[in-house]
Kinemage of the C-alpha trace (Angstrom):
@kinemage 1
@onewidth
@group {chain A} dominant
@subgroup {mainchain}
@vectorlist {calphas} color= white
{ca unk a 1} P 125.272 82.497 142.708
{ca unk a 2} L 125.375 86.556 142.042
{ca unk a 3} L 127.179 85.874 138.949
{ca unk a 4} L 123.973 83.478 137.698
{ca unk a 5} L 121.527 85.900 138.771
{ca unk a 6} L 123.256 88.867 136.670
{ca unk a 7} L 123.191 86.570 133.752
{ca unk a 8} L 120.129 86.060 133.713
{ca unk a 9} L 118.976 89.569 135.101
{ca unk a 10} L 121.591 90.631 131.562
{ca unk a 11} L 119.616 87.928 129.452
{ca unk a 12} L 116.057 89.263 130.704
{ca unk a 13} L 117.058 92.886 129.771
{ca unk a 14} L 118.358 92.095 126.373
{ca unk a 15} L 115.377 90.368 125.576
{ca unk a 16} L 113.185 92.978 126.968
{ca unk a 17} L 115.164 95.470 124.365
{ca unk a 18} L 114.439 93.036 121.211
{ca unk a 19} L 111.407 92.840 121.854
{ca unk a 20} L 110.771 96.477 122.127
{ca unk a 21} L 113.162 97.277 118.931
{ca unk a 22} L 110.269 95.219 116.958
{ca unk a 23} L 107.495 96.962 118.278
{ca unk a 24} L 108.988 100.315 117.440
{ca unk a 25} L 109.745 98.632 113.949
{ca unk a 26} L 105.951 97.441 113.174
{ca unk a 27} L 104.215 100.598 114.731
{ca unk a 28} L 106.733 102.446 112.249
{ca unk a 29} L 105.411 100.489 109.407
{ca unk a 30} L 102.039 100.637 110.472
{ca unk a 31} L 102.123 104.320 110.492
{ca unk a 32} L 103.563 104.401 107.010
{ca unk a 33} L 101.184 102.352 105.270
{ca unk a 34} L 98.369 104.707 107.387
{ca unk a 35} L 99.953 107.985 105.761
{ca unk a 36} L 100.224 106.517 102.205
{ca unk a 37} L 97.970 107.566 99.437
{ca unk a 38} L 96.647 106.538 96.445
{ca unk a 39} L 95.849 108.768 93.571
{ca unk a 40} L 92.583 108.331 91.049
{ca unk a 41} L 93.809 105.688 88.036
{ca unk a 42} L 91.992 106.054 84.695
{ca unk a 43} L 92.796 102.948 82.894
{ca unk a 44} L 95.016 100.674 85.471
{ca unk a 45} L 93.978 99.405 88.842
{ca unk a 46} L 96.300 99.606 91.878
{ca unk a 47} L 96.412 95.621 91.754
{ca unk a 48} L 97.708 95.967 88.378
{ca unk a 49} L 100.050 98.468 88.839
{ca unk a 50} L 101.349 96.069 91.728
{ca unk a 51} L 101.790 93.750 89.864
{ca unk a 52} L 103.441 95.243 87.166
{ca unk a 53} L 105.698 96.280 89.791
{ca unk a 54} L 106.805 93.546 91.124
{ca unk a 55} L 106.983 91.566 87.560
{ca unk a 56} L 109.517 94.552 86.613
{ca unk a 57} L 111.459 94.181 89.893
{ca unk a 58} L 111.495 90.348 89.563
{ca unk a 59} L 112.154 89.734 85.803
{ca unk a 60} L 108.891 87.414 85.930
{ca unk a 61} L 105.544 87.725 83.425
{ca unk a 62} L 102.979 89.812 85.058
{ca unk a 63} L 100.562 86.947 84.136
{ca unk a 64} L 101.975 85.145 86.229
{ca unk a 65} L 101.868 87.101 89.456
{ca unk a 66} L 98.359 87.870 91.651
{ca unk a 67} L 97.926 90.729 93.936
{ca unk a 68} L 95.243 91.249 96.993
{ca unk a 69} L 94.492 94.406 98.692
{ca unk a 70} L 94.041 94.288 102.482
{ca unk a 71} L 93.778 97.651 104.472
{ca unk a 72} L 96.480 99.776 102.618
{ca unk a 73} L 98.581 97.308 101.659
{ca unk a 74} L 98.903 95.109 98.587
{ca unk a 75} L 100.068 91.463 98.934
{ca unk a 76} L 101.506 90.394 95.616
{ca unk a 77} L 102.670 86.593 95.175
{ca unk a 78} L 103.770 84.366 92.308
{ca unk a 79} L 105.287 80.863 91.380
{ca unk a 80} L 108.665 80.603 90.345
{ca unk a 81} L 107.868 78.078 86.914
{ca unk a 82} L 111.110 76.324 87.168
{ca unk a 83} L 110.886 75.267 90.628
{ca unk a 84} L 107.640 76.364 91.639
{ca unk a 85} L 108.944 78.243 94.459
{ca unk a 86} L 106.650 80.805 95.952
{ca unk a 87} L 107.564 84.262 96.277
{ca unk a 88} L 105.456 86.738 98.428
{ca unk a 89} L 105.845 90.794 98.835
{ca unk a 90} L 104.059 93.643 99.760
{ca unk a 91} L 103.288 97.112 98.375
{ca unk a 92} L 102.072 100.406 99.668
{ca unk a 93} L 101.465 103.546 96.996
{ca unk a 94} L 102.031 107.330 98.493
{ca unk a 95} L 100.611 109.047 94.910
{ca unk a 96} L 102.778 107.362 92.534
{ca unk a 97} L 105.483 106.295 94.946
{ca unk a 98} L 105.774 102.443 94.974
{ca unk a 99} L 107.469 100.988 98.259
{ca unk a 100} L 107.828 96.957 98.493
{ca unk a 101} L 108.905 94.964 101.206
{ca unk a 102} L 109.636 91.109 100.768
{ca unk a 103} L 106.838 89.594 102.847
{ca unk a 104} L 108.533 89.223 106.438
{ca unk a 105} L 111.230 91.540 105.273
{ca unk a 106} L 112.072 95.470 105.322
{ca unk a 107} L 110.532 98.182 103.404
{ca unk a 108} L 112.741 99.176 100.593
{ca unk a 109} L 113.060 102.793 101.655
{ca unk a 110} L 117.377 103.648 102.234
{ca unk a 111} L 119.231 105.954 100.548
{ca unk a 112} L 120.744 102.965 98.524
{ca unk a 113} L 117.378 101.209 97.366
{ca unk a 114} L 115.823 102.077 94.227
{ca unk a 115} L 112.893 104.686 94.364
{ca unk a 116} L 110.706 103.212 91.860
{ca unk a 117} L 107.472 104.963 90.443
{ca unk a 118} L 104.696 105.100 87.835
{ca unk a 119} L 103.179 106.793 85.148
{ca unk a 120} L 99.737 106.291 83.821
{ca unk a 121} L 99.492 107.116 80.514
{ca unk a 122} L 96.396 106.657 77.828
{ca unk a 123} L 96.783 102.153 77.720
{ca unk a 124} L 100.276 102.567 78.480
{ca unk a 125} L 101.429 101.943 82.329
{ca unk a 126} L 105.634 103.042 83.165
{ca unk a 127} L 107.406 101.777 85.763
{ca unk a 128} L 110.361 103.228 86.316
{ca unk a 129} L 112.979 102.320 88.556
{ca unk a 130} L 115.614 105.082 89.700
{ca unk a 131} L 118.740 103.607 91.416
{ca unk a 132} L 121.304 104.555 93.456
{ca unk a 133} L 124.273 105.691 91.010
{ca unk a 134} L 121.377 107.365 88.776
{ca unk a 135} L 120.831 104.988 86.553
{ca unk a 136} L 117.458 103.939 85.301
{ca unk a 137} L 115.396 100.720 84.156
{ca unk a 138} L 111.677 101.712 82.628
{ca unk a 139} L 109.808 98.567 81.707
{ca unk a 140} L 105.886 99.768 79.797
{ca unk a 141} L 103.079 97.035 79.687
{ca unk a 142} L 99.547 97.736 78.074
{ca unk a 143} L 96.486 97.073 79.456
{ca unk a 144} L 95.451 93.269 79.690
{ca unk a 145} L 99.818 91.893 79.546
């Protein structure tokens, strides 16, 4: 009987610990997305430039992909056209910082995910992807692709 009331007393405090390790994890996000910031644009929008972003990431056409702002965040989904398998992520902007997040997944913020940013310039909008090793990948779309 003491050995199924340690169980269980073990089971309760495990759970209690889970629990609390996703609490920590959301306020974390939560106070990231409250410290972010978003610079003034001149010819792009931040929607755009989301979903630029996540066209470039994804290898899709930005026509295909929508994006919705809500609080500091920006929701970005699209339909896969061979399968029509929805994809969702998120976006927050600290200047021109971009960090995405699959929807229900982690922020891609470790040492070994890429740092990705962008550049407005006159109609021409950079996003450029630094990884890991160095390397780089800098896709460009004008205004209205």
């Amino acid at each position: 009987m003491k050995l199924i009331i340690s169980f269980l007393i073990l089971i309760l405090t495990l759970g209690c610990k889970q629990n609390e390790k996703k609490e920590i994890i959301i306020e974390d996000q939560i106070k990231k997305v409250n410290k972010m910031e978003e610079i003034t644009l001149k010819v792009f929008t931040y929607k755009d430039i989301a979903r630029y972003t996540m066209a470039s990431i994804m290898g899709q056409q930005p026509k295909i992909i929508s994006a919705l702002k809500k609080d500091n965040l920006y929701y970005v989904s699209y339909f896969r056209k061979s399968d029509r398998k929805k994809f969702e992520y998120k976006i927050i902007f600290d200047g021109n910082k971009i960090l995405w997040s699959n929807i229900d997944g982690r922020w891609r913020d470790s040492q070994y995910d890429e740092k990705i940013i962008f550049i407005e310039k006159n109609n021409t909008l950079s996003i450029i992807q630094t990884f890991s090793d160095g390397s780089e990948d800098i896709k460009e779309y004008k205004k209205g692709q």
